[in-house]
VMD Tcl script that draws the C-alpha trace (Angstrom):
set ca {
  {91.58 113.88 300.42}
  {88.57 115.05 300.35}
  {85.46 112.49 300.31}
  {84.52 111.33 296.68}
  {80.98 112.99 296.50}
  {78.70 114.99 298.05}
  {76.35 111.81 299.77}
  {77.54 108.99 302.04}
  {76.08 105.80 303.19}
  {77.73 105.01 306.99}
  {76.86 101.51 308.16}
  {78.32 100.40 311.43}
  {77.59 96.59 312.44}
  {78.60 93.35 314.69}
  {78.27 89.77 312.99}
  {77.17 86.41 314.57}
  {80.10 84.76 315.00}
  {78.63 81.49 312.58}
  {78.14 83.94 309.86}
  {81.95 85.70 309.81}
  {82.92 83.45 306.94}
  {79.95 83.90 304.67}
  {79.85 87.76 305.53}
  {83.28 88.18 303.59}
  {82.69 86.06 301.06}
  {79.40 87.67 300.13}
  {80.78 90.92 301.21}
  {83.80 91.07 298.66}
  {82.67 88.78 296.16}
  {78.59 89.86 295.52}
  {77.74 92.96 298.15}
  {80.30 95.45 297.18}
  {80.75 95.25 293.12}
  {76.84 95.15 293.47}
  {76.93 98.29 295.37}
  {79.05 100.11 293.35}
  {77.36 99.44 290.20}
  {74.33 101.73 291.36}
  {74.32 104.81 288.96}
  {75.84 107.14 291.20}
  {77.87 105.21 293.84}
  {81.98 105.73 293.42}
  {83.42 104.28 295.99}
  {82.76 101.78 298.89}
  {85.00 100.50 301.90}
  {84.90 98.06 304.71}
  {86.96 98.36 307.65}
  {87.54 96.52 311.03}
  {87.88 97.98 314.42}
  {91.15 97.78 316.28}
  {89.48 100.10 319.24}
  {86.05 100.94 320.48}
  {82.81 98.77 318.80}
  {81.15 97.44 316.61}
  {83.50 95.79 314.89}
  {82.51 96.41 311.17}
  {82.83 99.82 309.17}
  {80.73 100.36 305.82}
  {81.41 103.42 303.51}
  {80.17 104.00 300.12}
  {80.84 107.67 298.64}
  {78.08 108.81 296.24}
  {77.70 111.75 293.77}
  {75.05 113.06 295.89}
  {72.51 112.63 298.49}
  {69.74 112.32 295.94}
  {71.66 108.94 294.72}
  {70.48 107.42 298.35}
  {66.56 107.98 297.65}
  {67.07 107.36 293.88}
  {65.07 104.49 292.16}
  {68.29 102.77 291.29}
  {69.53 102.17 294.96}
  {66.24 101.69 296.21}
  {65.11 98.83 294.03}
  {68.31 97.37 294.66}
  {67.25 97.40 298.73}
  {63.66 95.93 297.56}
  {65.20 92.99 295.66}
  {67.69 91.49 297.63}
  {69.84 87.93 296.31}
  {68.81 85.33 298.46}
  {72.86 85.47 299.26}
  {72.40 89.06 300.67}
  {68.81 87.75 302.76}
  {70.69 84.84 304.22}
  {73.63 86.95 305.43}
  {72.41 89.70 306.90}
  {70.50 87.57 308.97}
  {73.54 87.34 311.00}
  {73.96 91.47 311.32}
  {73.99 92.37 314.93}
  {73.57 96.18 316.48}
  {73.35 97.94 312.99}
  {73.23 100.94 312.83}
  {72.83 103.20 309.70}
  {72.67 106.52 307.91}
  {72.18 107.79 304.29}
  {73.86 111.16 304.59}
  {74.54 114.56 302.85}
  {78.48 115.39 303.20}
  {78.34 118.59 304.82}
  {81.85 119.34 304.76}
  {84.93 117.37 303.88}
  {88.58 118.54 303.85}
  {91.85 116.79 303.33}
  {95.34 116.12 301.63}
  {95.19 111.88 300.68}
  {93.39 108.40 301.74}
  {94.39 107.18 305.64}
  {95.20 103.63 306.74}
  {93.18 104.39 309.38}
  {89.44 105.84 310.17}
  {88.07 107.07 313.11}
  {84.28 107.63 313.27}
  {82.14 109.04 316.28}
  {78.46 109.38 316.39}
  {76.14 112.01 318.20}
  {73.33 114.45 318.25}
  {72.73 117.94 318.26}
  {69.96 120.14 319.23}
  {67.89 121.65 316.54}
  {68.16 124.83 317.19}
  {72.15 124.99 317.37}
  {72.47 122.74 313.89}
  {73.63 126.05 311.94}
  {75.87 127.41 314.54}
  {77.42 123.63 314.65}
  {77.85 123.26 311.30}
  {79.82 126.38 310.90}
  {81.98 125.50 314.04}
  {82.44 122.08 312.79}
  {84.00 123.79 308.90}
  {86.54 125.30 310.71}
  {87.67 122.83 313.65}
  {87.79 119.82 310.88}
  {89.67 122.10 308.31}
  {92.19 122.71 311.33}
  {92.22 118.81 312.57}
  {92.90 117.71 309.01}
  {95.78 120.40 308.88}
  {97.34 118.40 311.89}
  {100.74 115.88 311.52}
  {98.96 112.90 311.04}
  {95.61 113.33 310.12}
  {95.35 112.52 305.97}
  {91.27 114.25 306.18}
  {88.18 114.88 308.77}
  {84.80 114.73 307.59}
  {81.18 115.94 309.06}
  {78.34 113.64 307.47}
  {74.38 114.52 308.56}
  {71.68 112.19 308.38}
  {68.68 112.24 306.12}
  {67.05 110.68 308.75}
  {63.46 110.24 306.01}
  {65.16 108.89 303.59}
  {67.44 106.51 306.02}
  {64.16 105.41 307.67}
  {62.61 104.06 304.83}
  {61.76 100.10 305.32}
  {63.15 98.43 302.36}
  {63.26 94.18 301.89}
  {66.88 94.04 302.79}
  {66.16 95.93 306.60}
  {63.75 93.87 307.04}
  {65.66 90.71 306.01}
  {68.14 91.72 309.09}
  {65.73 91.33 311.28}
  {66.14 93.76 314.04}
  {65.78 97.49 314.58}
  {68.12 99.86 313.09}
  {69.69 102.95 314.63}
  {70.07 106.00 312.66}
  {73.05 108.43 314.18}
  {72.34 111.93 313.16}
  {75.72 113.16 313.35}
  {79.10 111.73 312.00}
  {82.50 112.38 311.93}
  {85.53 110.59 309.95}
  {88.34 111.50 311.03}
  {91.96 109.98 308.44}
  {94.79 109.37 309.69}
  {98.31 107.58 308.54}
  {99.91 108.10 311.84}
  {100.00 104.78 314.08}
  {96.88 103.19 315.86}
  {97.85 104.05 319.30}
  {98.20 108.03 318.63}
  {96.16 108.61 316.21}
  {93.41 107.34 318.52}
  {94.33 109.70 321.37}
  {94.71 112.49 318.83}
  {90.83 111.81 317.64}
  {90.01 111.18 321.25}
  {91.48 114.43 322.48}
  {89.50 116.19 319.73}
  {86.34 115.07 319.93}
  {86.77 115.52 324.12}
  {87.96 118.99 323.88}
  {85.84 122.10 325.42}
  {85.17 123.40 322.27}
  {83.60 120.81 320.51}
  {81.88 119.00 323.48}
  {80.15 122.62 323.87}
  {79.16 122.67 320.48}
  {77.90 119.51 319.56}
  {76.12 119.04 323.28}
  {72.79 117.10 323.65}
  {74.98 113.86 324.18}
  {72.07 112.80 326.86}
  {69.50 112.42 324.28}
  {71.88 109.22 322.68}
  {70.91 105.87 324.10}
  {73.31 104.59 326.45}
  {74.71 102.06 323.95}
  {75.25 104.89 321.48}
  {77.01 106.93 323.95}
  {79.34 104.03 324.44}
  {80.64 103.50 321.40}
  {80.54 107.17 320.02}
  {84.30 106.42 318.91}
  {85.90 103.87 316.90}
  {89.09 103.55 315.47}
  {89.15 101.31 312.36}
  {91.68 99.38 309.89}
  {90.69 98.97 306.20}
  {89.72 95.68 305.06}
  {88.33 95.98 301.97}
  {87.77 98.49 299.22}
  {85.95 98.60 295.75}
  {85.56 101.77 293.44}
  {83.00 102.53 290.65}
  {84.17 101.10 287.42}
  {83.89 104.35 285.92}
  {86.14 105.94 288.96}
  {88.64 103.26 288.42}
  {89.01 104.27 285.03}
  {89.73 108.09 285.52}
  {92.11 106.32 288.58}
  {94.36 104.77 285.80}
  {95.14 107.69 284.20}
  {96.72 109.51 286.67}
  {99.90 107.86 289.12}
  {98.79 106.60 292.27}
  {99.45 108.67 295.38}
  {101.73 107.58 297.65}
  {99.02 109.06 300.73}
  {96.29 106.54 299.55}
  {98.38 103.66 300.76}
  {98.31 102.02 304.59}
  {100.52 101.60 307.52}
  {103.56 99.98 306.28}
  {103.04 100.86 302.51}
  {100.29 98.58 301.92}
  {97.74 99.31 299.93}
  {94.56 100.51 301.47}
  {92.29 97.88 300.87}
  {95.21 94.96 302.20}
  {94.34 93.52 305.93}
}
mol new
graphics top color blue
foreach p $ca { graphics top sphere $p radius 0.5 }
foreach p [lrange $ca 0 end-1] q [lrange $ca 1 end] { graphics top cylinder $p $q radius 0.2 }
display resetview
C-alpha cells in the first residue's frame, strides 16, 4: 500500500557488536512506543538486512514533513533517556534523513524492503521526479512487488544538531534520494528484480550524478531487508481494529510482518 503519510524518517545503521542486546531491548521496549507517541508519527518499523549493508533499517511514517521540524519531535531529540544516550553510543555508520514522500504507490505491506540511496543534480530534480511517478507506479504494478516509494531529503531540517546526534557520537550522513521498493516475492528474486531496476538504462540516466556519493555510499546504495519489528500510533491501531486485516500485510510464510 501506499506509505502511511506524507513525511518519513529513514535511518540506516550498524551496531557495536557489545551493544546488540541492549539495542533491542531499548529498541522495542522504550525507542519505538516513544517514537510513535509524537503527535503526528503513525507508524514505525525496524528491519534487518539479509543482503547489501548496514545491517539495521529504521522507518517511521508521519502525517507530514512538517511533523519532522515540529516542536514535539524535536524536544523529544533534545531530551534524550539516559537509556537512549547510552545506546546509541554503540550506533555505527548512521546515516539519516527526515523526508517529504514525494510519491508512493502500492496494493499491501511486503515481507520484504529494499532501499537504495543516491543523488541527483539540481537542475534535473523536476524532470526526475516526474520520471520516477511513472517508473515506480509501473515497478509496483509488477508480480511481486506489494509498493515502491521515492522519499527526498529535507536536508535543513535533517541537519539540525539535536542532544541525541550528538549522544552517537560520530558524523551522520544524510542521503538525498531514497527509494523503498515492497515486495512478498522471495529474498533471492525479489533482490534481482530491485537490482535490475534500479541498474536499468532508464533510471541510471535519470537519476545520474552517482560520482558525487562517497565511495561508501556508492557501496551500499542497495539493501534488501527482513522486518524485525513494527509499532503503529495508538490512534492508527485503533482505526486498524475496525477493519479485517489484509492478508498482503503479512510476511514470507504467513507471518505477521513484524515476526523475525
Amino acid at each position: 500500500m501506499s506509505l502511511a503519510g506524507e513525511g518519513a524518517v529513514a535511518i540506516w545503521h550498524d551496531i557495536a557488536p557489545e551493544g546488540r542486546d541492549e539495542f533491542y531491548a531499548w529498541h522495542g521496549t522504550e525507542h519505538m512506543p516513544e517514537r510513535a507517541s509524537v503527535p503526528g508519527f503513525l507508524r514505525g518499523r525496524r528491519y534487518v538486512a539479509i543482503a547489501g549493508a548496514p545491517e539495521y533499517f529504521n522507518l517511521y511514517e508521519t502525517a507530514n514533513k512538517a511533523v519532522l521540524s515540529g516542536r514535539d519531535y524535536l524536544d523529544r531529540l533534545d531530551h534524550p533517556t539516559p537509556w537512549t544516550v547510552a545506546t546509541v553510543r554503540h550506533f555505527r555508520g548512521v546515516a539519516r534523513s527526515l523526508c517529504e514522500v514525494a510519491h508512493s504507490r502500492g496494493a499491501g505491506e511486503g515481507g520484504l524492503i529494499a532501499t537504495f540511496r543516491y543523488d541527483v543534480a539540481g537542475a534535473r530534480a523536476g524532470d526526475h521526479r516526474a520520471f520516477m511517478a511513472g517508473a515506480l507506479d509501473a515497478l509496483a504494478a509488477s508480480p511481486g512487488v506489494a509498493g515502491a516509494h521515492l522519499l527526498v531529503a529535507d536536508e535543513a531540517a535533517s541537519a539540525i544538531e539535536t542532544a541525541e546526534k550528538k549522544a552517537r557520537g560520530s558524523a551522520t550522513a544524510i542521503p538525498r534520494w531514497i527509494v523503498l521498493v515492497e515486495g512478498w516475492a522471495d529474498a533471492p528474486a525479489f533482490e534481482l528484480q530491485v537490482r535490475a531496476f534500479r541498474d536499468g538504462p532508464s533510471f541510471r540516466d535519470a537519476s545520474a550524478a552517482p560520482d558525487r556519493l562517497p565511495a561508501a555510499e556508492r557501496a551500499q546504495r542497495l539493501a534488501v531487508t527482513r522486518p524485525a519489528f513494527r509499532r503503529a500510533a495508538p490512534q492508527a491501531s485503533a482505526r486498524r481494529r475496525r477493519r479485517p486485516r489484509s492478508s498482503l500485510a503479512r510476511g514470507k510464510a504467513g507471518r505477521p510482518v513484524g515476526a523475525a
